[in-house]
VEXDREN-2710 file (C-alpha; in Angstrom, 1 decimal):
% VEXDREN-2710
k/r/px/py/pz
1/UNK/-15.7/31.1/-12.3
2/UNK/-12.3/30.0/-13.2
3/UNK/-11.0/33.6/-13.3
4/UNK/-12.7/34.3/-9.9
5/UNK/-10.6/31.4/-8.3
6/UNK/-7.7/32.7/-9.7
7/UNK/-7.8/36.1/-9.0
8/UNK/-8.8/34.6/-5.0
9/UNK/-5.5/32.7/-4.6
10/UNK/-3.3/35.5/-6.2
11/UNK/-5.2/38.1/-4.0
12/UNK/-4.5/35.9/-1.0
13/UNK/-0.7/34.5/-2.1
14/UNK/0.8/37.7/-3.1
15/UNK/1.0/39.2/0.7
16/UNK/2.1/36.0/1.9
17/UNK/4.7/36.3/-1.2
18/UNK/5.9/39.7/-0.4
19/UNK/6.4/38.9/3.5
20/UNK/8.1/35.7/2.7
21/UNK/11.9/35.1/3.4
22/UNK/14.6/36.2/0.4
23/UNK/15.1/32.5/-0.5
24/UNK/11.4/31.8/-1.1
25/UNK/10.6/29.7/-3.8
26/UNK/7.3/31.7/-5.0
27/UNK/4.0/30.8/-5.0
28/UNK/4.5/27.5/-3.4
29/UNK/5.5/28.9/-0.6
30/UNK/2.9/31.1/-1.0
31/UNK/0.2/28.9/-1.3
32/UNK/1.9/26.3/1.4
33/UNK/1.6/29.2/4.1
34/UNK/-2.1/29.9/2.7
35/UNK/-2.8/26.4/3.2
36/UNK/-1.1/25.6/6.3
37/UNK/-3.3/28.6/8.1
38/UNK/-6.9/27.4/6.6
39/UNK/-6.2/23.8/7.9
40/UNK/-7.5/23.7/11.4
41/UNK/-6.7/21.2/14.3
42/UNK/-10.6/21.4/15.4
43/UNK/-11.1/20.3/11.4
44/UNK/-9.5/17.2/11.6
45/UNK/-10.8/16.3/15.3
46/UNK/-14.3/16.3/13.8
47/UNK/-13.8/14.3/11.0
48/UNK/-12.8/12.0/13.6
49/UNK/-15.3/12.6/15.8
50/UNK/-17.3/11.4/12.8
51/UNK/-15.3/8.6/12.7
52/UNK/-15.9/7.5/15.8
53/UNK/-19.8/7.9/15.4
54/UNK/-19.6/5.8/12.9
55/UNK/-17.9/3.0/14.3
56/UNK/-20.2/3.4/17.5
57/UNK/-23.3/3.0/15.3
58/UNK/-22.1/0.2/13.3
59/UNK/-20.6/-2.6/15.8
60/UNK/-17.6/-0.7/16.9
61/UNK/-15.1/-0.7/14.2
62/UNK/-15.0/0.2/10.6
63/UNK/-13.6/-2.9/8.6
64/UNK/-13.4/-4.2/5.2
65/UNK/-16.6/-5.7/4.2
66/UNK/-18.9/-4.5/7.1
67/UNK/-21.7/-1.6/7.1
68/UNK/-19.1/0.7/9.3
69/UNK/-16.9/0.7/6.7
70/UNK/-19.8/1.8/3.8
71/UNK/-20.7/4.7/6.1
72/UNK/-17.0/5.6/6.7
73/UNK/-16.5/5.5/2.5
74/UNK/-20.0/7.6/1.9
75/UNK/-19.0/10.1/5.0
76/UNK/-15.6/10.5/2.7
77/UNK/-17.1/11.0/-0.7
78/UNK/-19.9/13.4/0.2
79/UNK/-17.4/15.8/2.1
80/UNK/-14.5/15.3/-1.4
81/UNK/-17.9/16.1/-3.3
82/UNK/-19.1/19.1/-2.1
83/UNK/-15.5/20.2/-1.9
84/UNK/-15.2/20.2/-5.7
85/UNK/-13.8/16.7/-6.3
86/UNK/-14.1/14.6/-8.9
87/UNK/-15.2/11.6/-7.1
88/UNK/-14.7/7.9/-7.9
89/UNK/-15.8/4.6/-5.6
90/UNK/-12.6/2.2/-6.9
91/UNK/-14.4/-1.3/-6.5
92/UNK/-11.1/-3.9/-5.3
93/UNK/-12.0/-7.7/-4.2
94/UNK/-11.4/-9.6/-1.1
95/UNK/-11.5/-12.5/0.2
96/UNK/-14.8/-12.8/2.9
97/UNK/-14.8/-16.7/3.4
98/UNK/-12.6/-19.9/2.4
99/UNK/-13.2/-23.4/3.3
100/UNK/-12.4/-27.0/1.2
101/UNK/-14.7/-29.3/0.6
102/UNK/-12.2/-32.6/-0.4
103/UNK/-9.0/-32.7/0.0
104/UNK/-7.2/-31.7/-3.3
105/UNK/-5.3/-33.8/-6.1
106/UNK/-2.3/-33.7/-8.0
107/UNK/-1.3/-36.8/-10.0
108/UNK/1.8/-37.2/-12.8
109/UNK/-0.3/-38.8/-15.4
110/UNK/2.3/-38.3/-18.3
111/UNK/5.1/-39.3/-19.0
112/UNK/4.7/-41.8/-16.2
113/UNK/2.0/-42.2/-13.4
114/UNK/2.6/-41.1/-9.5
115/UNK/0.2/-39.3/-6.8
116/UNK/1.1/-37.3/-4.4
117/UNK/-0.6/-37.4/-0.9
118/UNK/-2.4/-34.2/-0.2
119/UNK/-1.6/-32.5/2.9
120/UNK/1.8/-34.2/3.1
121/UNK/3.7/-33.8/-0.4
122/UNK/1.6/-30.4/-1.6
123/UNK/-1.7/-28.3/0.2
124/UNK/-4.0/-26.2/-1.5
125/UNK/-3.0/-23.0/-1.7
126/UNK/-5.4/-20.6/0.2
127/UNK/-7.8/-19.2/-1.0
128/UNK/-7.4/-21.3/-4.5
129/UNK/-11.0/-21.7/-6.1
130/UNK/-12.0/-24.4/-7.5
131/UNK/-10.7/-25.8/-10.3
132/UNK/-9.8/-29.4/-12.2
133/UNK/-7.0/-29.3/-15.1
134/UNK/-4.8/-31.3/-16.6
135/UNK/-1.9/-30.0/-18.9
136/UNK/2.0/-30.1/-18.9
137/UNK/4.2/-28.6/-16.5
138/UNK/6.2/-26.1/-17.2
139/UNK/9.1/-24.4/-15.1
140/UNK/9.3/-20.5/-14.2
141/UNK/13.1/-19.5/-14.1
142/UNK/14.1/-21.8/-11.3
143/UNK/17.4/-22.2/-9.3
144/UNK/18.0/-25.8/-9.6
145/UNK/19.9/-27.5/-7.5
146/UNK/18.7/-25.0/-5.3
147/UNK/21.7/-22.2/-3.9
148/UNK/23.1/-22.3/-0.2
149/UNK/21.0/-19.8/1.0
150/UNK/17.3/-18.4/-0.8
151/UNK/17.8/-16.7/-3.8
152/UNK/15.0/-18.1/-6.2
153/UNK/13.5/-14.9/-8.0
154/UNK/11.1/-17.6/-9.7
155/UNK/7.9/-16.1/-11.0
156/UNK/9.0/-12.9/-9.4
157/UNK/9.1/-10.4/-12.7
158/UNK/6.3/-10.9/-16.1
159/UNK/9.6/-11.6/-18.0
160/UNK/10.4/-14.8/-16.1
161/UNK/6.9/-15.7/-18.1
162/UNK/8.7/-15.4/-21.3
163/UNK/8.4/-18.0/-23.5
164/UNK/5.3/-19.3/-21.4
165/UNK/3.1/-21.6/-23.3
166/UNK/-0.8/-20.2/-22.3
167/UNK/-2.4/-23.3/-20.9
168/UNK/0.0/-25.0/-18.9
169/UNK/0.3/-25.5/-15.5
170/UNK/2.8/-22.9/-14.4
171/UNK/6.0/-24.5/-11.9
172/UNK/7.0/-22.2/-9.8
173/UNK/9.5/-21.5/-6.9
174/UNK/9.2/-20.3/-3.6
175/UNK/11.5/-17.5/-3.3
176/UNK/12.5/-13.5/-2.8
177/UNK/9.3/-12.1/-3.4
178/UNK/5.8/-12.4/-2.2
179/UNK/3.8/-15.1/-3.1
180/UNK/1.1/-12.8/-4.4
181/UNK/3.5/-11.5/-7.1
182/UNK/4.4/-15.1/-8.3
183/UNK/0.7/-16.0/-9.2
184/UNK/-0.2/-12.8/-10.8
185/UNK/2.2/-13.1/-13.1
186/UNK/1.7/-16.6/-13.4
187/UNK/-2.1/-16.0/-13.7
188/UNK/-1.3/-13.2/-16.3
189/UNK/0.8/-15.3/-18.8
190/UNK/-2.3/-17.3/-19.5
191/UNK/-0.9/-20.3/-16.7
192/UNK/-4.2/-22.5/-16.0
193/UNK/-3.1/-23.8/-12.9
194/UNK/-0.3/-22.8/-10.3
195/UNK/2.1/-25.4/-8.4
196/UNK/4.6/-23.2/-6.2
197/UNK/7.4/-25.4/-4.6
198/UNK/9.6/-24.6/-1.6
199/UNK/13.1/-23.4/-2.4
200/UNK/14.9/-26.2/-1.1
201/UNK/17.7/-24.8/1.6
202/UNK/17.1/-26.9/4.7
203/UNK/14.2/-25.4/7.0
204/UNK/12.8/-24.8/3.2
205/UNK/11.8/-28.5/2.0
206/UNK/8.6/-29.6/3.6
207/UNK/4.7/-28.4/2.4
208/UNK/2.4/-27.1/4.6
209/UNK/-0.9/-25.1/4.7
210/UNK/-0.4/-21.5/3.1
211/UNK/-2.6/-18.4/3.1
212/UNK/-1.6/-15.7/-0.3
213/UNK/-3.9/-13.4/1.8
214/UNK/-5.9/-11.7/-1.0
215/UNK/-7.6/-13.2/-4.1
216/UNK/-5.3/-12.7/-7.5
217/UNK/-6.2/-15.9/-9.8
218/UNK/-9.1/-17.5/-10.7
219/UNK/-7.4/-20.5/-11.3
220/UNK/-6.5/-23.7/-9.0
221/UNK/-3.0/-23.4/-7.2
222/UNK/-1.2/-25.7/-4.7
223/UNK/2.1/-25.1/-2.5
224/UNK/4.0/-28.8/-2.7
225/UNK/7.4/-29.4/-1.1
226/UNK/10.8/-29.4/-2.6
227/UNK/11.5/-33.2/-3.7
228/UNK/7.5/-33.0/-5.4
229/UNK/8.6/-29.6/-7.3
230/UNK/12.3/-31.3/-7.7
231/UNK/10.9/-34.0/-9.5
232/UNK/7.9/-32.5/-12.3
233/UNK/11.0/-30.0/-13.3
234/UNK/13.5/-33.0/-13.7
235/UNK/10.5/-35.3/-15.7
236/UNK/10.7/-33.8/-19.5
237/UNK/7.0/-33.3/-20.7
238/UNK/5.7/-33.8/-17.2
239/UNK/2.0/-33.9/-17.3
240/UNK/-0.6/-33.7/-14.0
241/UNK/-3.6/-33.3/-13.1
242/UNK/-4.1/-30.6/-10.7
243/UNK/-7.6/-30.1/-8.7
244/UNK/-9.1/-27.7/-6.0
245/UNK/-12.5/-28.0/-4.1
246/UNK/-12.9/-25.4/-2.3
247/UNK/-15.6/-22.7/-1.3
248/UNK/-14.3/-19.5/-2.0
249/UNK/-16.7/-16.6/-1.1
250/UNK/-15.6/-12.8/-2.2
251/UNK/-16.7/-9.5/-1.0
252/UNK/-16.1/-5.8/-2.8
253/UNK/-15.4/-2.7/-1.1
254/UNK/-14.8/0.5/-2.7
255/UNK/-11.3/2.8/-2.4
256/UNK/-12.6/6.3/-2.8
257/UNK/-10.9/8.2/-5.3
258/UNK/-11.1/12.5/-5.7
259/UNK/-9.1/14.3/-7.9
260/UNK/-8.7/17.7/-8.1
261/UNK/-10.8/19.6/-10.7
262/UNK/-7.5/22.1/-11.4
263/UNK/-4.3/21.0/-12.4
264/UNK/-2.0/19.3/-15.4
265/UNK/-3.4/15.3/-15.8
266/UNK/0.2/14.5/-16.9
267/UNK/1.7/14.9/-13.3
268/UNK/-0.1/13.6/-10.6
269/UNK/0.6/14.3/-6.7
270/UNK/-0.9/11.2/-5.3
271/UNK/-1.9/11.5/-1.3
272/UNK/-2.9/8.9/0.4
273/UNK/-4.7/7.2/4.1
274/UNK/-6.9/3.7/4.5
275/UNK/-9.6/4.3/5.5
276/UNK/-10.9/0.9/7.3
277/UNK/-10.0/-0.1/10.9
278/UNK/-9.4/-3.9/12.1
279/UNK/-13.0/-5.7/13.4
280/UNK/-11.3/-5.4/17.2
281/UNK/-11.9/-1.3/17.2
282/UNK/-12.9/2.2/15.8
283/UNK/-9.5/2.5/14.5
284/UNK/-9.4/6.1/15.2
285/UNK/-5.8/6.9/14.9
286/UNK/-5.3/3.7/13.0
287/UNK/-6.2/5.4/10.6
288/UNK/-8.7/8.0/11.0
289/UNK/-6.2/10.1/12.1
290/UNK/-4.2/9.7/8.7
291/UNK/-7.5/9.6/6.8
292/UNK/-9.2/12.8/8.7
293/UNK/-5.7/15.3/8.1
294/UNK/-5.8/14.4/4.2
295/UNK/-9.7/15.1/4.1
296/UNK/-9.2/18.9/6.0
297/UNK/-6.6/19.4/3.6
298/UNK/-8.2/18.1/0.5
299/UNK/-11.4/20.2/1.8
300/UNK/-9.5/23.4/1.9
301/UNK/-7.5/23.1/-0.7
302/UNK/-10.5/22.0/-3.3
303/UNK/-11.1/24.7/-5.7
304/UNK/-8.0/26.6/-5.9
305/UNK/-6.4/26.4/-9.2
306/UNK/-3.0/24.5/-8.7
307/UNK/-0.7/23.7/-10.9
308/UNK/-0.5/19.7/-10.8
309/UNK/-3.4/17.3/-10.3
310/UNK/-3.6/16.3/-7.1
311/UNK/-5.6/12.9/-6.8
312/UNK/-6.5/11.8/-3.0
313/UNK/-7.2/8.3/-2.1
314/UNK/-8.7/6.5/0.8
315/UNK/-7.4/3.1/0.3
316/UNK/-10.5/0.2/1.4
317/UNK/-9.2/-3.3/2.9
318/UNK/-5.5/-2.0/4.0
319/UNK/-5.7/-4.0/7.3
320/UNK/-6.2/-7.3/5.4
321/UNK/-3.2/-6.8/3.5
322/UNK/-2.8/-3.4/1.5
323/UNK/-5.7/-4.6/-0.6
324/UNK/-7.1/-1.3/-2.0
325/UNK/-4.1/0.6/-2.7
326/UNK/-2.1/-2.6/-4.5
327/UNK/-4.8/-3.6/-6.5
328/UNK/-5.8/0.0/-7.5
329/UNK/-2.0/0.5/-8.4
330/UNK/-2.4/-3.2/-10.6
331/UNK/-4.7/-2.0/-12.4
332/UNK/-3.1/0.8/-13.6
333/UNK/-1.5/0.9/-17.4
334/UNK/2.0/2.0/-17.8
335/UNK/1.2/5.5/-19.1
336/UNK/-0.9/6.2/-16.0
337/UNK/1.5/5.2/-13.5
338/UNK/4.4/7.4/-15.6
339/UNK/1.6/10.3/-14.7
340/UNK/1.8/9.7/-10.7
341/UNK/5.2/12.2/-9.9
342/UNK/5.1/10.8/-6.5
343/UNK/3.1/9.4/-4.0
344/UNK/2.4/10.3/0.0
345/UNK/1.4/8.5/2.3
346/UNK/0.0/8.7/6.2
347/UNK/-1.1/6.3/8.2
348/UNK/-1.3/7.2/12.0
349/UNK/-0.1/10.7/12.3
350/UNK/-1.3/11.5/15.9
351/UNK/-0.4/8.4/18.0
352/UNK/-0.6/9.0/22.1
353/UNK/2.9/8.7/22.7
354/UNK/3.8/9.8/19.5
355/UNK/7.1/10.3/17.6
356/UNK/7.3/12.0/14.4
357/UNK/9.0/9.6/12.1
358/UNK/9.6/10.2/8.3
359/UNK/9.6/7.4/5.9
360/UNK/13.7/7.2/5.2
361/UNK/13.3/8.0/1.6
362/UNK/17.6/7.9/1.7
363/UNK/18.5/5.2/4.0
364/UNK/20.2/7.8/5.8
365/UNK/20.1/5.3/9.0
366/UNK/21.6/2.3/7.2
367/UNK/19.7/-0.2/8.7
368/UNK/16.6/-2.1/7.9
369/UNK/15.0/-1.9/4.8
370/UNK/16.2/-0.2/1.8
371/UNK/16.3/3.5/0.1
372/UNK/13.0/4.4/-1.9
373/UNK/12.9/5.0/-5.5
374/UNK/14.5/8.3/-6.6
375/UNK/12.8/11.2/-5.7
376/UNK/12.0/9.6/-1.9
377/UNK/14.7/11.0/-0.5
378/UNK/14.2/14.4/-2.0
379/UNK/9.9/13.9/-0.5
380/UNK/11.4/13.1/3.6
381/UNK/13.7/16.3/2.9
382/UNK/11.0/18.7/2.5
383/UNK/9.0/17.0/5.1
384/UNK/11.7/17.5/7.3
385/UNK/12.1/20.9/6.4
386/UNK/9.0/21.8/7.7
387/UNK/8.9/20.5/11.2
388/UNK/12.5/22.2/11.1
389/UNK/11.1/25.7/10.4
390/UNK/9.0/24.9/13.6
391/UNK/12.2/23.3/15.6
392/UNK/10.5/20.1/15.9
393/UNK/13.3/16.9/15.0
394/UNK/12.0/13.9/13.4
395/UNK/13.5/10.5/13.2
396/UNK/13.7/8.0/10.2
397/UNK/11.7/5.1/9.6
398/UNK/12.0/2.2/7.5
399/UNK/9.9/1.1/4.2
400/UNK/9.2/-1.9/6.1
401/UNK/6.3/-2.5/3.4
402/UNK/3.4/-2.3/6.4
403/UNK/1.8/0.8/4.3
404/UNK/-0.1/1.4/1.5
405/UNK/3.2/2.8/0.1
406/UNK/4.2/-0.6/-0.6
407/UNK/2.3/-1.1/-4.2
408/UNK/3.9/2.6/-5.2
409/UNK/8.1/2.0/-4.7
410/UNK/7.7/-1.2/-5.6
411/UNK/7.2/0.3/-9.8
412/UNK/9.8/2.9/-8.8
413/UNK/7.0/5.9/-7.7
414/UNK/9.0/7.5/-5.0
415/UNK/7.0/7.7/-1.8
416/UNK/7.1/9.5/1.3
417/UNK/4.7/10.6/4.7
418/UNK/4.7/10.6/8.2
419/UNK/4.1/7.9/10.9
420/UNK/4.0/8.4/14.7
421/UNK/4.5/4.7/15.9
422/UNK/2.1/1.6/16.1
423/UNK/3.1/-1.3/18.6
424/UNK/6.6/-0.8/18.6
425/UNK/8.3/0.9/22.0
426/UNK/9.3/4.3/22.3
427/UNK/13.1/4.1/22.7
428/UNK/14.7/7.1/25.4
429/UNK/16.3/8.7/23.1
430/UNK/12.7/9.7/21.2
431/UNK/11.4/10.3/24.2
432/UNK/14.3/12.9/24.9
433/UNK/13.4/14.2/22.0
434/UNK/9.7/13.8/21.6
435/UNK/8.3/13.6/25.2
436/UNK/6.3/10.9/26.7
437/UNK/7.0/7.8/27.9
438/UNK/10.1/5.3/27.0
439/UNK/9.6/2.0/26.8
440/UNK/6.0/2.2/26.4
441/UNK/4.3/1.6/23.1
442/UNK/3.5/4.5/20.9
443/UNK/0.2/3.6/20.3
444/UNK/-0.5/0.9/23.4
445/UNK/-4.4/0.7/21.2
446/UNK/-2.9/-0.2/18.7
447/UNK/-5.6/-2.9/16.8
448/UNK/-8.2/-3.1/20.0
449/UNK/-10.9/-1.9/20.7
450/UNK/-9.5/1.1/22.5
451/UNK/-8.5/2.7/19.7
452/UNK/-11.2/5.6/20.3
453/UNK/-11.5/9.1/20.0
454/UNK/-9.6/8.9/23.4
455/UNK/-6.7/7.7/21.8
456/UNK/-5.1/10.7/19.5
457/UNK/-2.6/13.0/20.6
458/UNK/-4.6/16.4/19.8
459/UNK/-0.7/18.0/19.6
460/UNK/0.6/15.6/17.1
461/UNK/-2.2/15.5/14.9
462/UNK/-2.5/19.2/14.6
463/UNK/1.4/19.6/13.8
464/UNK/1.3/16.9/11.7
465/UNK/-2.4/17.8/9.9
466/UNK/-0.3/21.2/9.1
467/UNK/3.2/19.3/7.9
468/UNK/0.6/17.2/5.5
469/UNK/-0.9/20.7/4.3
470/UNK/2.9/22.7/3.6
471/UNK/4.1/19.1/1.8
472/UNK/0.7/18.5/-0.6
473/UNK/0.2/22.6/-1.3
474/UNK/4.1/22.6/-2.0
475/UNK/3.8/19.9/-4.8
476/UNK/0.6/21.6/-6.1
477/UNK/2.5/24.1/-7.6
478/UNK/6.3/22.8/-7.6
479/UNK/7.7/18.9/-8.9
480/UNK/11.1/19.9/-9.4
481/UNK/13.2/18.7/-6.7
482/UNK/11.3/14.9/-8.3
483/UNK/13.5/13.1/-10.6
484/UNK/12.4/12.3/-14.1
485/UNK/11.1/8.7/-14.0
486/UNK/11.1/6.6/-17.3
487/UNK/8.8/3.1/-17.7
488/UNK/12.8/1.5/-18.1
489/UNK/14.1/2.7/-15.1
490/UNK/11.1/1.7/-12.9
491/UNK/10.9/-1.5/-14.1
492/UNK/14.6/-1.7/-13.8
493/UNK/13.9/-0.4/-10.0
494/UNK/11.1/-3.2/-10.0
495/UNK/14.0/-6.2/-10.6
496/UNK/16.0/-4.7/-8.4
497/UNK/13.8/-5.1/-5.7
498/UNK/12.9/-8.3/-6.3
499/UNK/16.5/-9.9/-6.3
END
């Protein structure tokens, strides 16, 4: 059978070979134009029509935790299936209810005695379970006295852990990088409870009620102001008793995962879409636009025999706070994150008034966020390249971290895709270039219950259904405009980031 394949996709490229310009690059050019033809507009739309069926028979939308979203997930699989895919339901947690019972405690019992007033000097940190321990106190790389402006990297990398005594109630300060980040690591280095404390610049002193947003530690954790964090570092052997009481109630959805049956395991071309939509709407292009283009082109692509693995994933829970694709990416060991070559991303490709933005993998615009890891801006290059062969422009945008790229650059996988605008207003000089309307939101649906069917741009998402196609066949076969990437220099990449 494998031979049959074969002999297909040679049969096929070679014309397209022959007829293609001098400076061709071979059969990734080849098998780009192959692919680029067999992925069809009408394709995609009725994926989303699908989409929209869906949504209409399950309570109008498609979210994290709710029957629309199972349908959307099975609808997904059974198409990646029958395509050839290996097919695997990624089971991720989130967070379906949180509530406290009694307000919780936290006492110095050792070397001296002191409590601290709940809700004033420290909250529980939602969604905390439940959880009573005492043990000593012990502080996480912090900046103390605190600098003139916020700087604290506290907790932010495992090596800050270093030296961590398992059982201790880890001290931790606010800081840099996301809170999430902070209690993994904390929750990783064996810490049986977690105190996080503001930084201490003024408008940075005070408790108050806190929400980390997604379930990472099964352990009790409390955010406290800057005089109560001040203090347990400055007390040598503090010792406390920290409790929770909380109801925490967690539900499990499912990223679906298909790789390709063809291809070298050791480089992995990683393409990604979420596939849930907010409880207000469908989400139809947010994002069953993103997630219908990568289905059509994982559907036609299925059994040829490329070169590199290509792995497609439908990320569950991104709308609640990248959920599927950053705990997928946790749970990944070094060696198989040193497999993924890159990793591309689309989320909302055929917006109403659209724009076609790629990510900024070079910071070419100097403003806003940052460059991507190396190899990013080699990945918005050749996306570029194609709407240039069509004399479509493009713009820049930012890795502003409201993707399920996030997880990937963040441990150095460089990361590109396409966006064509969420809430944000379309400026005049896209719409000079782009058409429609300035001053008017790209997507004016964007998170309601309009988001229909109704609300795709049929031009966008065919042009941008093809650019996925040209980018995904093109990697198939050819990595070498991607950097080497070692385990050092990510993590060195990782610190960076965080500072």
């Amino acid at each position: 059978m494998r031979r049959i394949v074969i002999a297909l996709i040679t049969a096929l490229a070679l014309p397209l070979a022959l007829a293609a310009p001098a400076n061709a690059g071979g059969l990734d050019d080849a098998f780009a134009t192959l692919l680029v033809k067999q992925v069809k507009g009408t394709n995609v739309h009725k994926h989303l029509q699908a989409l929209q069926n869906i949504a209409t028979a399950n309570g109008g939308n498609r979210a994290a935790g709710t029957s629309g979203y199972d349908a959307s997930r099975d609808y997904v699989a059974d198409k990646l299936r029958k395509a050839g895919y290996k097919v695997t339901l990624n089971p991720i947690n989130f967070v379906e209810s949180w509530s406290e019972n009694t307000p919780p405690t936290l006492n110095l019992t050792a070397p001296s005695a002191k409590t601290y007033v709940p809700n004033e000097d420290f909250f529980s940190f939602q969604p905390s379970p439940s959880g009573d321990v005492t043990a000593q106190v012990q502080g996480v790389d912090l900046t103390l006295p605190p600098t003139p402006t916020p700087s604290s990297t506290s907790g932010c990398e495992a090596a800050d852990f270093a030296g961590f005594v398992a059982g201790r109630i880890a001290l931790i300060q606010r800081g840099t990088c996301a809170f999430v980040n902070k209690v993994q690591n904390a929750a990783a280095a064996g810490a049986t409870g977690i105190i996080v404390f503001n930084e201490g610049q003024p408008g940075r002193t005070d408790a108050f009620a806190l929400d980390i947003g997604e379930w990472r530690a099964g352990i009790p954790m409390v955010f406290a102001d800057f005089a109560v964090g001040n203090e347990l570092a400055s007390t040598a052997g503090a010792t406390v008793r920290l409790k929770v009481d909380a109801n925490l109630v967690l539900g499990t959805d499912e990223n679906v995962i298909a790789e390709s049956r063809f291809g070298d395991p050791r480089n992995v071309v990683m393409v990604g879409a979420h596939l849930d939509s907010v409880p207000e709407g469908p989400g139809i292009n947010d994002n069953g636009s993103g997630t219908a283009a990568i289905l059509e082109v994982a559907e036609e692509m299925g059994r040829y025999p490329i070169k590199n693995k290509v792995r497609f994933a439908f990320w569950a829970a991104e709308e609640i706070g990248l959920l599927g694709s950053d705990q997928y990416v946790g749970s990944l060991s070094q060696a198989e994150r040193d497999r993924i070559k890159l990793y591309l991303n689309f989320d909302m490709v055929a917006s109403p008034n659209y724009a076609y933005k790629l990510y900024d993998g070079d910071n070419s615009d100097n403003v806003g966020s940052p460059a991507g890891p190396p190899g990013s801006a080699e990945i918005e290059k050749q996306l570029a390249a194609f709407y240039g062969s069509r004399n479509l422009p493009t713009v820049g945008t930012d890795f502003d971290g409201r993707s399920d790229y996030g997880p990937f650059i963040q441990i150095g996988i460089p990361a590109g895709g396409i966006f064509t605008g969420a809430e944000g207003l379309k400026t005049a000089e896209e719409a000079a270039l782009f058409g429609g309307t300035a001053g008017v939101a790209y997507d004016a649906c964007y998170h309601q219950a309009c988001d229909t069917i109704a609300n795709v741009n049929a031009t966008a998402l065919d042009v941008d259904s093809d650019a996925i196609a040209d980018s995904v066949a093109r990697y198939a076969f050819n990595l070498r405009s991607i950097p080497p990437r070692t385990a050092a220099a990510a993590a060195a990449l990782s610190a960076e980031s965080a500072s």
